[in-house]
KEVEX-495388 format. One record per residue (C-alpha): residue number from 1; residue in one letter; x, y, z. Coordinates in nm, 4 decimals, always signed. Layout:
N
{NUM,A,{X,Y,Z}};
...
***
This chain:
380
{1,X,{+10.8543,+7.1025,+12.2608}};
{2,X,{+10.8601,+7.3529,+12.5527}};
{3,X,{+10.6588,+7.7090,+12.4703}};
{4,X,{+10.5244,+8.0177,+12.6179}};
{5,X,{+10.1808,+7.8473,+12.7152}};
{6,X,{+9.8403,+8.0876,+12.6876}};
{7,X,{+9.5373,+8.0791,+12.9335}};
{8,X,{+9.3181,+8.1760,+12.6893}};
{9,X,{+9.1891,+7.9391,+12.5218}};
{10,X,{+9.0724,+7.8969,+12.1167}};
{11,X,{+8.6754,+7.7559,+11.9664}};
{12,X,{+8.7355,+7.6787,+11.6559}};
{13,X,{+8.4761,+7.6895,+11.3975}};
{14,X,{+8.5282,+7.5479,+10.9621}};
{15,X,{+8.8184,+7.3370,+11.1317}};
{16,X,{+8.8126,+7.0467,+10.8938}};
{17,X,{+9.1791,+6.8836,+10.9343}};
{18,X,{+9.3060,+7.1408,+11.1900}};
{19,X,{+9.5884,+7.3390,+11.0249}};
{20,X,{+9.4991,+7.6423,+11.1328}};
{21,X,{+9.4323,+7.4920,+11.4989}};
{22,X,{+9.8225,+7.3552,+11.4562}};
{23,X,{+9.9562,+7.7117,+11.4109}};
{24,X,{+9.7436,+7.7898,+11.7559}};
{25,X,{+9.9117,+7.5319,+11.9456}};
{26,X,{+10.2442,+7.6428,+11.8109}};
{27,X,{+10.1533,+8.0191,+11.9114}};
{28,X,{+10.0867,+7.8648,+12.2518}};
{29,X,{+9.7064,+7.8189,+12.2675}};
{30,X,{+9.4730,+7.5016,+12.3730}};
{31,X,{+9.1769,+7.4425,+12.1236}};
{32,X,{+8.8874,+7.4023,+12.3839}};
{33,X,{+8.6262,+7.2899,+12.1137}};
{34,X,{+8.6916,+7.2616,+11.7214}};
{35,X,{+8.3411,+7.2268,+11.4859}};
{36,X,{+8.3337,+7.0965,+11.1614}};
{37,X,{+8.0654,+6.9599,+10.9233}};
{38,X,{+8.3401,+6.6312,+10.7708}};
{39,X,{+8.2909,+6.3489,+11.0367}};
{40,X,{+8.5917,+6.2172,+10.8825}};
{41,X,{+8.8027,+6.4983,+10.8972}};
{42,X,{+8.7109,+6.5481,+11.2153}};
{43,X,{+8.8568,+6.1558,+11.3112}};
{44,X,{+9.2127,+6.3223,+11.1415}};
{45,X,{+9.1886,+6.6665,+11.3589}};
{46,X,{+9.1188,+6.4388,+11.6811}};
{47,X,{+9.4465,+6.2496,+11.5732}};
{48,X,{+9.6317,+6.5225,+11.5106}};
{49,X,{+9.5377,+6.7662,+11.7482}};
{50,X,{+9.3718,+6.5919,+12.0346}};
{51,X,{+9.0942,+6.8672,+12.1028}};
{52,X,{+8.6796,+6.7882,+12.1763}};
{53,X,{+8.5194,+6.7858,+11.8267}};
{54,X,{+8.1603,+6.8420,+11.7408}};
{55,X,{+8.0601,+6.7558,+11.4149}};
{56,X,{+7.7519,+6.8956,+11.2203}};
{57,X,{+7.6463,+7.1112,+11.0002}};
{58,X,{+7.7190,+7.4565,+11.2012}};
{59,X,{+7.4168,+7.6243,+11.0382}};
{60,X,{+7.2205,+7.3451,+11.2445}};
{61,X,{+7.3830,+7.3674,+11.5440}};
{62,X,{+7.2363,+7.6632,+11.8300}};
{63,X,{+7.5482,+7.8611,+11.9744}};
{64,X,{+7.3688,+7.9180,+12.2558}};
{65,X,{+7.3613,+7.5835,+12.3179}};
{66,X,{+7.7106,+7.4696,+12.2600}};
{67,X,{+7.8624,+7.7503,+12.4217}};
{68,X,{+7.6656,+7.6774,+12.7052}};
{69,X,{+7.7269,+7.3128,+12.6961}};
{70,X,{+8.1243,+7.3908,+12.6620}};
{71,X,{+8.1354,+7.5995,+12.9573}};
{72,X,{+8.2140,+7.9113,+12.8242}};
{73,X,{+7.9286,+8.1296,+12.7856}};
{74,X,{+7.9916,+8.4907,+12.7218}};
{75,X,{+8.3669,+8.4069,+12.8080}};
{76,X,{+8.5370,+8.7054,+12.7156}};
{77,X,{+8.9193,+8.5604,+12.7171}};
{78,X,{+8.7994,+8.3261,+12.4778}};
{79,X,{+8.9396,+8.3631,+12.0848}};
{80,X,{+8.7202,+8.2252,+11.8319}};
{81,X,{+8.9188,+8.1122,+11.4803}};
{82,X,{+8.7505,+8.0169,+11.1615}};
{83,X,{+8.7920,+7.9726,+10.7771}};
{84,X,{+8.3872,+7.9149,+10.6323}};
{85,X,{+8.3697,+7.7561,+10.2818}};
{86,X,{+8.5961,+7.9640,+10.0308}};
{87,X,{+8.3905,+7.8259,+9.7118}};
{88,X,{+8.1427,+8.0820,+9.6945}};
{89,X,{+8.4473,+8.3707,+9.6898}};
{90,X,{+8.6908,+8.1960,+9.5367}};
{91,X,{+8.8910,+8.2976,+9.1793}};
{92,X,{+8.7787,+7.9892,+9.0544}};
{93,X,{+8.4113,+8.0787,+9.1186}};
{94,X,{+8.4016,+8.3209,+8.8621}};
{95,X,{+8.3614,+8.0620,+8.5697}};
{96,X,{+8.0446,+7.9635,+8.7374}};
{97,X,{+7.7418,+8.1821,+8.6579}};
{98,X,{+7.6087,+8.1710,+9.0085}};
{99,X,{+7.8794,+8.1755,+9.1972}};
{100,X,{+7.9709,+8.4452,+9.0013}};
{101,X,{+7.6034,+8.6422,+9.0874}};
{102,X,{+7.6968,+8.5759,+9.4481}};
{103,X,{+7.4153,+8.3175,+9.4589}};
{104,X,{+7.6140,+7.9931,+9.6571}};
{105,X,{+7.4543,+7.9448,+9.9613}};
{106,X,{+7.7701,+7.8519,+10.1174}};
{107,X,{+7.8199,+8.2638,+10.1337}};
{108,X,{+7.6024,+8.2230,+10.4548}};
{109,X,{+7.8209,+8.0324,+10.6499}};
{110,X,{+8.0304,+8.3655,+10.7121}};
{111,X,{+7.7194,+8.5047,+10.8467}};
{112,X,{+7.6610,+8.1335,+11.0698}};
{113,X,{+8.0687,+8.2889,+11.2354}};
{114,X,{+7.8922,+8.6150,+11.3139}};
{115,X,{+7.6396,+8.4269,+11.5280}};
{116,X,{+7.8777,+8.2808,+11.7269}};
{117,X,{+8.0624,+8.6210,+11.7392}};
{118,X,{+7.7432,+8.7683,+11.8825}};
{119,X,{+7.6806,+8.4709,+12.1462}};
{120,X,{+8.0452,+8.3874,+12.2672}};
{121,X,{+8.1793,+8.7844,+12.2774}};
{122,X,{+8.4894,+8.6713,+12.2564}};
{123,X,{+8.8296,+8.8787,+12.3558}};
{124,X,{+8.9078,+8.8594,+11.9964}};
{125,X,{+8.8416,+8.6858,+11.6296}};
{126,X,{+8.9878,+8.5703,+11.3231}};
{127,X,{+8.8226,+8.4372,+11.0271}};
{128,X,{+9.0299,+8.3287,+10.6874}};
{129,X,{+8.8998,+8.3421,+10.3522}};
{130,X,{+9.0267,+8.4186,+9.9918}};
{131,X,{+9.0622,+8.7346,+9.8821}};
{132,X,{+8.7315,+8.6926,+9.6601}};
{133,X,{+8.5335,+8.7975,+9.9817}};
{134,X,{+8.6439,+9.1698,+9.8142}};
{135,X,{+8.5212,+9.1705,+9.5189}};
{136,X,{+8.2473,+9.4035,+9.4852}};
{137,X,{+8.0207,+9.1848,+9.4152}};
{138,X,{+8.0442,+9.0616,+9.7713}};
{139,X,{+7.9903,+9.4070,+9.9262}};
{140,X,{+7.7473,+9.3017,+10.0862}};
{141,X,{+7.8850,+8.9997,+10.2749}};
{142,X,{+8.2570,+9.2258,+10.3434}};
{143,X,{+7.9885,+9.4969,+10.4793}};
{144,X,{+7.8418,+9.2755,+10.7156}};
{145,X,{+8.1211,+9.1388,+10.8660}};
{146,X,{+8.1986,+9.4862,+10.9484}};
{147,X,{+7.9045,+9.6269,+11.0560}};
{148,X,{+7.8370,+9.3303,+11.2700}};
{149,X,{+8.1673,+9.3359,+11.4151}};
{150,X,{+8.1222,+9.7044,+11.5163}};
{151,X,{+7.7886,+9.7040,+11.6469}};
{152,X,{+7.9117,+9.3942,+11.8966}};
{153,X,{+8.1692,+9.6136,+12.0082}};
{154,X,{+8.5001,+9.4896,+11.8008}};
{155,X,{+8.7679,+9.6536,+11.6335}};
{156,X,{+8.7581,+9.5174,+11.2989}};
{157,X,{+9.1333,+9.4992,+11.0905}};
{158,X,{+9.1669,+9.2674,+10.7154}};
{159,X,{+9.4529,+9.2356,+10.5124}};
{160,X,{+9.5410,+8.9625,+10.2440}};
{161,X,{+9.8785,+8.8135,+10.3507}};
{162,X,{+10.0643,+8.5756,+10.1165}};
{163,X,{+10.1892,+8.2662,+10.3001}};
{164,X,{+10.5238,+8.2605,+10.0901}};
{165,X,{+10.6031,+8.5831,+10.2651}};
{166,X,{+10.5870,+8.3771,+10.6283}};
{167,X,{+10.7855,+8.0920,+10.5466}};
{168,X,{+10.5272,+7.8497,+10.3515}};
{169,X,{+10.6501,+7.7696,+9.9725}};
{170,X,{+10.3393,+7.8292,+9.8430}};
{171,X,{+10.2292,+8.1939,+9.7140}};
{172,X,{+9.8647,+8.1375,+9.8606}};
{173,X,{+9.6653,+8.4941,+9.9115}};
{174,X,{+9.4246,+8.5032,+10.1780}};
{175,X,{+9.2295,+8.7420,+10.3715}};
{176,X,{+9.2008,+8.7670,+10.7376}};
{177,X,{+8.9349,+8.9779,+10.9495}};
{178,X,{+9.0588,+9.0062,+11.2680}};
{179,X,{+8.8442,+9.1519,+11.5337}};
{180,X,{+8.9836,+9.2567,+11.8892}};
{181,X,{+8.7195,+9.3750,+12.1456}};
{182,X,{+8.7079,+9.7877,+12.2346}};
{183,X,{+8.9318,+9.9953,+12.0491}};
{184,X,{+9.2665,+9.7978,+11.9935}};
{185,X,{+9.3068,+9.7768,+11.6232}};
{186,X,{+9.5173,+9.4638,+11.5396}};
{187,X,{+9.8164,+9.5234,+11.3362}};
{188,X,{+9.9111,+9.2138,+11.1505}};
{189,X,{+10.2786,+9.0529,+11.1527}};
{190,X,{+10.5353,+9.1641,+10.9280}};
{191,X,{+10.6657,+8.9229,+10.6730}};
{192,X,{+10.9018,+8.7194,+10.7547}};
{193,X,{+11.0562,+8.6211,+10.4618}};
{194,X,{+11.1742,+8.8758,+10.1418}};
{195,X,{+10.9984,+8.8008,+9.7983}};
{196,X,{+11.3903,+8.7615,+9.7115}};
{197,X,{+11.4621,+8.4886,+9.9387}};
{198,X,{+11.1187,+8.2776,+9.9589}};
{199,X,{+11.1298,+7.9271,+10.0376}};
{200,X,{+11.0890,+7.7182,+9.7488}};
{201,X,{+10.9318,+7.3962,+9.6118}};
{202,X,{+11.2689,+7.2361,+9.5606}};
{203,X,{+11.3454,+7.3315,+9.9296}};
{204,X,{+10.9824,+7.1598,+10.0218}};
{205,X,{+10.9610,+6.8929,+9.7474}};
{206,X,{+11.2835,+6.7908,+9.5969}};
{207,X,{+11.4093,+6.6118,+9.8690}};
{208,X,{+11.1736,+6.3810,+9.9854}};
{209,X,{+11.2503,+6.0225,+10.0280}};
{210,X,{+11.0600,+5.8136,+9.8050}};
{211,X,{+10.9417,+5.5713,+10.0620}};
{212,X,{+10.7080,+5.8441,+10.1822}};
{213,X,{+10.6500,+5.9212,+9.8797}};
{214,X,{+10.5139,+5.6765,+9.6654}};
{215,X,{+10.4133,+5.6698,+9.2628}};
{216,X,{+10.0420,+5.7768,+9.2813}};
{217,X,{+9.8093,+5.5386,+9.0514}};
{218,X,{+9.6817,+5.8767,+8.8885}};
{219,X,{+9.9820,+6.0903,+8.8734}};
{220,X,{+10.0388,+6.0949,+8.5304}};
{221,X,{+9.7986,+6.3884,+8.3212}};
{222,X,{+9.5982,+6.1870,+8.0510}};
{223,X,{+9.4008,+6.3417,+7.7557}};
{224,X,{+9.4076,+6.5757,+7.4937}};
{225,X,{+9.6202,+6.8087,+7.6268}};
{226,X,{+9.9106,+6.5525,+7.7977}};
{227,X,{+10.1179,+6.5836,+7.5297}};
{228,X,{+10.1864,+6.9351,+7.5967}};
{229,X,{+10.3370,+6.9231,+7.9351}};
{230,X,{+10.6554,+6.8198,+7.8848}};
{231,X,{+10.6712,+7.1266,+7.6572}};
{232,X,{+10.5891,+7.3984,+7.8769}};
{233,X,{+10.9241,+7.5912,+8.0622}};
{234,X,{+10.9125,+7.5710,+8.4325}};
{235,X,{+10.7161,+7.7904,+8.5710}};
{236,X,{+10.4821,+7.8718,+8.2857}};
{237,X,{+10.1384,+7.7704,+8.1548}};
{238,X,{+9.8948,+7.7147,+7.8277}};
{239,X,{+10.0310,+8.1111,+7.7636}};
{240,X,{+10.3168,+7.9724,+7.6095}};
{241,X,{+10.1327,+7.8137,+7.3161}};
{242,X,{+9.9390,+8.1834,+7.2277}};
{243,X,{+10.0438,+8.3627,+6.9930}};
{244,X,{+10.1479,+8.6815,+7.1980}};
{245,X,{+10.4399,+8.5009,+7.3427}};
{246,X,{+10.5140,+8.4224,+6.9694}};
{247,X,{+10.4372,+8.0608,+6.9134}};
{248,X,{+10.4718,+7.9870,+6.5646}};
{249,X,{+10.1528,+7.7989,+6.5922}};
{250,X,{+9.8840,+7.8741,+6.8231}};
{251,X,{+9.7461,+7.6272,+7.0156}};
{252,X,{+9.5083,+7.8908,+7.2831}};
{253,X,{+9.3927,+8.2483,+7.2413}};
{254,X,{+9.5335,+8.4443,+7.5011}};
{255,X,{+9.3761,+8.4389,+7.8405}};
{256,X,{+9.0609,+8.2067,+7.7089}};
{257,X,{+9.1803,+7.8924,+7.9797}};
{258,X,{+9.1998,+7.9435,+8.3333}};
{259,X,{+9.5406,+8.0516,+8.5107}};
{260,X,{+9.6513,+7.7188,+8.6435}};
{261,X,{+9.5707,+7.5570,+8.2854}};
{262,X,{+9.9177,+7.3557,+8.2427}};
{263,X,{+10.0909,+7.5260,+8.4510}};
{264,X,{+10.3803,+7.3522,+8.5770}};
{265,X,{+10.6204,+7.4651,+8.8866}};
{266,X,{+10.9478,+7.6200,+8.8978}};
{267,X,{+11.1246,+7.4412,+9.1448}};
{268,X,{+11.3153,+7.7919,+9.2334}};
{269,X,{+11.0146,+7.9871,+9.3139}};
{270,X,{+10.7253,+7.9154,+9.5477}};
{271,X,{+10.4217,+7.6954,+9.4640}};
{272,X,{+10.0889,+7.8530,+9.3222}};
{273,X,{+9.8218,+7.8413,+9.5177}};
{274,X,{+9.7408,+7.4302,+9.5743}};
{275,X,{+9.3627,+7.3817,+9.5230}};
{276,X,{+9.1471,+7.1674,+9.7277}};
{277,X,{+9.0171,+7.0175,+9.3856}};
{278,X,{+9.1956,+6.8411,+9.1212}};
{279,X,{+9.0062,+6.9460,+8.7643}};
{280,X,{+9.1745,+6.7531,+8.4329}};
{281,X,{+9.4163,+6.9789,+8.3342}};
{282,X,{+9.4531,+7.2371,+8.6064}};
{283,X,{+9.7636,+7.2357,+8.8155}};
{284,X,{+9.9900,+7.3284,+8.9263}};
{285,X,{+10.2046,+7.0238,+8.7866}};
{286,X,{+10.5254,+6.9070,+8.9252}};
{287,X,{+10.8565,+6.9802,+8.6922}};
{288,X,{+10.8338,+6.6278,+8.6145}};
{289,X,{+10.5920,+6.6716,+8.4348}};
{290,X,{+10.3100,+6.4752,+8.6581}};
{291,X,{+10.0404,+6.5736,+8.9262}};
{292,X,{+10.1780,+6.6198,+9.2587}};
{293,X,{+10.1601,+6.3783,+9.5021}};
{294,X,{+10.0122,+6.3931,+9.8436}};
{295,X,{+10.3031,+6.3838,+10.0703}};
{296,X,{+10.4675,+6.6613,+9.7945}};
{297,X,{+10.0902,+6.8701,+9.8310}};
{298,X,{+10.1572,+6.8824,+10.2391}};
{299,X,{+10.4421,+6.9992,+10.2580}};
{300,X,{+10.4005,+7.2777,+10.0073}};
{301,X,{+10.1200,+7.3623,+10.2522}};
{302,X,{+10.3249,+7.2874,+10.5426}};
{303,X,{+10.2004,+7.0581,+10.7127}};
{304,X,{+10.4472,+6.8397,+10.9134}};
{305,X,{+10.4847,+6.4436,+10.8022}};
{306,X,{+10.3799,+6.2890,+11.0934}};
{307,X,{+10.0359,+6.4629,+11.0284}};
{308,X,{+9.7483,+6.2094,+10.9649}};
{309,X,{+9.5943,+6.3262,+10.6027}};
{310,X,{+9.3587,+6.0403,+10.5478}};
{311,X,{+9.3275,+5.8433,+10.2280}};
{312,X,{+9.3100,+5.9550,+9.8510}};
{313,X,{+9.1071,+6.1946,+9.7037}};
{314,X,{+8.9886,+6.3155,+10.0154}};
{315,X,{+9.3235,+6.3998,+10.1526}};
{316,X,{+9.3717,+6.6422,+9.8801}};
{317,X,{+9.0279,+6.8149,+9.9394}};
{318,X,{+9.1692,+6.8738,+10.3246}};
{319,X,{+9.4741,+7.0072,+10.2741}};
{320,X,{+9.3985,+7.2525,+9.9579}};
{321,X,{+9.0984,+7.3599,+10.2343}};
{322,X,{+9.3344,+7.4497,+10.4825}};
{323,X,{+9.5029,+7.7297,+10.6608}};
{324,X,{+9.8807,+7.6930,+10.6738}};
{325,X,{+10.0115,+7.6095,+11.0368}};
{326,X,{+10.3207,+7.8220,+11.0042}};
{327,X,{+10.1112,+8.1325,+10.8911}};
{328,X,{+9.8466,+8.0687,+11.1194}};
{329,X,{+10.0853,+8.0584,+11.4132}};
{330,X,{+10.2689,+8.4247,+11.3060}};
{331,X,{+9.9368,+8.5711,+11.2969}};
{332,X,{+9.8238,+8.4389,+11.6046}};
{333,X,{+10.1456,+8.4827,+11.7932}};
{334,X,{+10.0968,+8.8092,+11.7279}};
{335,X,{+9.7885,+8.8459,+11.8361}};
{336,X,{+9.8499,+8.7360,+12.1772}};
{337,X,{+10.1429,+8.9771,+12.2118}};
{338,X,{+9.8529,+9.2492,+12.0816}};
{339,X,{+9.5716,+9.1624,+12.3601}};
{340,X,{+9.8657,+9.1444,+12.6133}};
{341,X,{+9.8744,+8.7793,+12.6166}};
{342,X,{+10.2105,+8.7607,+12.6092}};
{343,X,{+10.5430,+8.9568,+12.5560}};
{344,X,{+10.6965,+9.0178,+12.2037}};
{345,X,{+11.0597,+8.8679,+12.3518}};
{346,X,{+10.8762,+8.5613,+12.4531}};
{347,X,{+10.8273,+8.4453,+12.0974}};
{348,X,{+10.8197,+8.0761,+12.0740}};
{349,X,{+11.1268,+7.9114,+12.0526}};
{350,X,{+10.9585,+7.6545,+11.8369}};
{351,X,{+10.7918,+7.9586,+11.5790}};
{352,X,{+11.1979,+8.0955,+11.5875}};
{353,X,{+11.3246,+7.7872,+11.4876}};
{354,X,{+11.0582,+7.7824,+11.1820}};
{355,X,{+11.1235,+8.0841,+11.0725}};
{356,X,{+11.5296,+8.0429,+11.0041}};
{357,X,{+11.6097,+8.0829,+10.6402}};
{358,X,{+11.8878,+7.7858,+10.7269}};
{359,X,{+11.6443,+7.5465,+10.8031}};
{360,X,{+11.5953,+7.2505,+10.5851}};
{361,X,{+11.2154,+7.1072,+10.5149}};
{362,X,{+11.2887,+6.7942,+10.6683}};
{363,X,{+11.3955,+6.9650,+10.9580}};
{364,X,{+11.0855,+7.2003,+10.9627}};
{365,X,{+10.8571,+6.8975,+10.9779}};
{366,X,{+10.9997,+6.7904,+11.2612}};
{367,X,{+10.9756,+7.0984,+11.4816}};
{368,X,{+10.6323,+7.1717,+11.3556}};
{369,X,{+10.5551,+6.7787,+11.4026}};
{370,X,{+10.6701,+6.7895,+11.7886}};
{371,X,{+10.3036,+6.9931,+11.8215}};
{372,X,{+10.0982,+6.6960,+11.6753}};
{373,X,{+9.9565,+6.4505,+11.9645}};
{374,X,{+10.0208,+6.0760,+12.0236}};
{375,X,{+9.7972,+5.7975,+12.0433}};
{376,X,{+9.7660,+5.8670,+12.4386}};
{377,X,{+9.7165,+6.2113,+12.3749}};
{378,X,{+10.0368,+6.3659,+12.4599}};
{379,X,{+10.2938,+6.5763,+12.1971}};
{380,X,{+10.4767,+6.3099,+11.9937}};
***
């Protein structure tokens, strides 16, 4: 599929399967060089994508070096993109005393980005992380990434965006710093899609042949708590058996579990967020009472079919880790337009197409799927 192509090209750091990378090459970028520590997710991002991959742990590995090995030392129409490990931010987090003190060293692999800000000087930056990076107790980590930033001579903009307000049926929050060298502050898309009109999990899920998508061995929730699925409305969670929504008898105290305890989708609203771990009774379950599948898990994060996932449980892991291609490809559309990369009128007829609220899923896989590579390395 035929877009407005970019120059400039994209190092991209966390990569792990390559969704935000996708949304790049549907903005109109090249990946020059994507870094990741999962050898094997790095064999799925090679498949998918068709960019050089280095793999290693990027603490280990001298920017200096790379950069220099890559060509593009002190390059300044280069864009650097990155999400580092969300665990030590996340929501989740909180139930874990040290994560909770700020003590996970994976923390430090936001300051391992800032290196390679500092070596590579690139035109511009983007790093994607939960919206735990703002909690005060991570002052000091938010602090550095702006101090750094300004001291290397970058504008520095954040916002939290929710994916279900660009087109992905998911309500994910995230947070992305974007830094644009000298004084141009970035100014981040609008949404795209009303909180009235949001594309759904039935639009994503409901329709999906099931020769692609298979019974899963361990679909079906076992344990104490099973037996309460089936009870819970659409759209609601282990709330409904506390006595403040008046069940006779009370099975939780209020607000003792945490939020995705039983909690089951409404197949007219967006998704929850989709974790990259699957904990006992944590969902978000589909309506039919079960776990959701793999195939279903993609496309909630919208990732095109044809995209190669890898095998069970891993596959889940990469997918709940990434960025959404569709979001990642408004943002970074837009970005180009803002460093004069491109005109606003030149949008991508591909990203237009994407973002039609007539569209059908199946037909959004496609379009999104023309950007995957081939075998031979071409778009499929």
């Amino acid at each position: 599929m035929k877009t407005n192509h970019s120059s400039i090209p994209i190092f991209s750091l966390f990569s792990g399967i390559g969704g935000f990378d996708l949304g790049a090459k549907i903005a109109g970028f090249n990946i020059c060089a994507a870094i990741d520590i999962d050898e094997n997710a790095l064999r799925l991002y090679s498949s998918a994508i068709g960019s050089k991959t280095i793999q290693g742990r990027i603490e280990d590995i001298n920017p200096k070096k790379v950069i220099l090995n890559l060509g593009i030392k002190n390059n300044l129409g280069t864009i650097l993109i990155g999400g580092p490990p969300c665990t030590g931010f996340s929501h989740a987090g909180f139930w874990i005393e040290k994560k909770r003190n700020g003590k996970d060293h994976q923390i430090n692999r936001i300051s391992d980005f800032l290196e390679y800000v500092k070596e590579l000087r690139p035109i511009a930056f983007v790093i994607e992380n939960v919206p735990g990076l703002l909690f005060q107790n991570y002052k000091s980590i938010f602090e550095k990434i702006i101090n750094i930033s300004k001291d290397t001579g970058y504008t520095i903009s954040y916002k939290i965006l929710n994916a279900a307000h660009y087109g992905i049926p998911q309500s994910r929050r995230r947070v992305f710093f974007v830094g644009i060298r000298g004084n141009h502050k970035f100014i981040f898309p609008k949404p795209t899609f009303s909180p009235e009109r949001p594309r759904t999990t039935r639009w994503a899920i409901a329709n999906i042949p099931i020769k692609n998508n298979p019974p899963e061995s361990d679909e079906n929730l076992q344990g104490k708590y099973s037996h309460l699925l089936p009870l819970i409305p659409l759209g609601d969670n282990y709330l409904y058996f506390t006595a403040q929504r008046g069940f006779p008898k009370p099975l939780f105290e209020w607000r003792t579990r945490y939020w995705s305890f039983l909690l089951k989708l409404h197949p007219d609203k967006p998704s929850p967020t989709i974790p990259a771990q699957r904990i006992s009774n944590n969902g978000p379950f589909h309506w039919d009472n079960r776990r959701l599948r793999i195939r279903e898990i993609s496309r909630l994060q919208g990732f095109p079919d044809n995209y190669s996932i890898g095998t069970l449980p891993k596959s889940r892991v990469y997918l709940g880790n990434a960025v959404p291609p569709l979001l990642s490809a408004q943002l970074l559309w837009e970005l180009r337009v803002q460093i004069g990369d491109a005109k606003q009128s030149e949008v991508p007829n591909a990203l237009v197409k994407s973002l039609s609220y007539d569209i059908s899923a199946d037909k959004l896989s496609d379009i999104i799927g023309n950007f995957v590579v081939t075998d031979d390395g071409s778009r499929s």
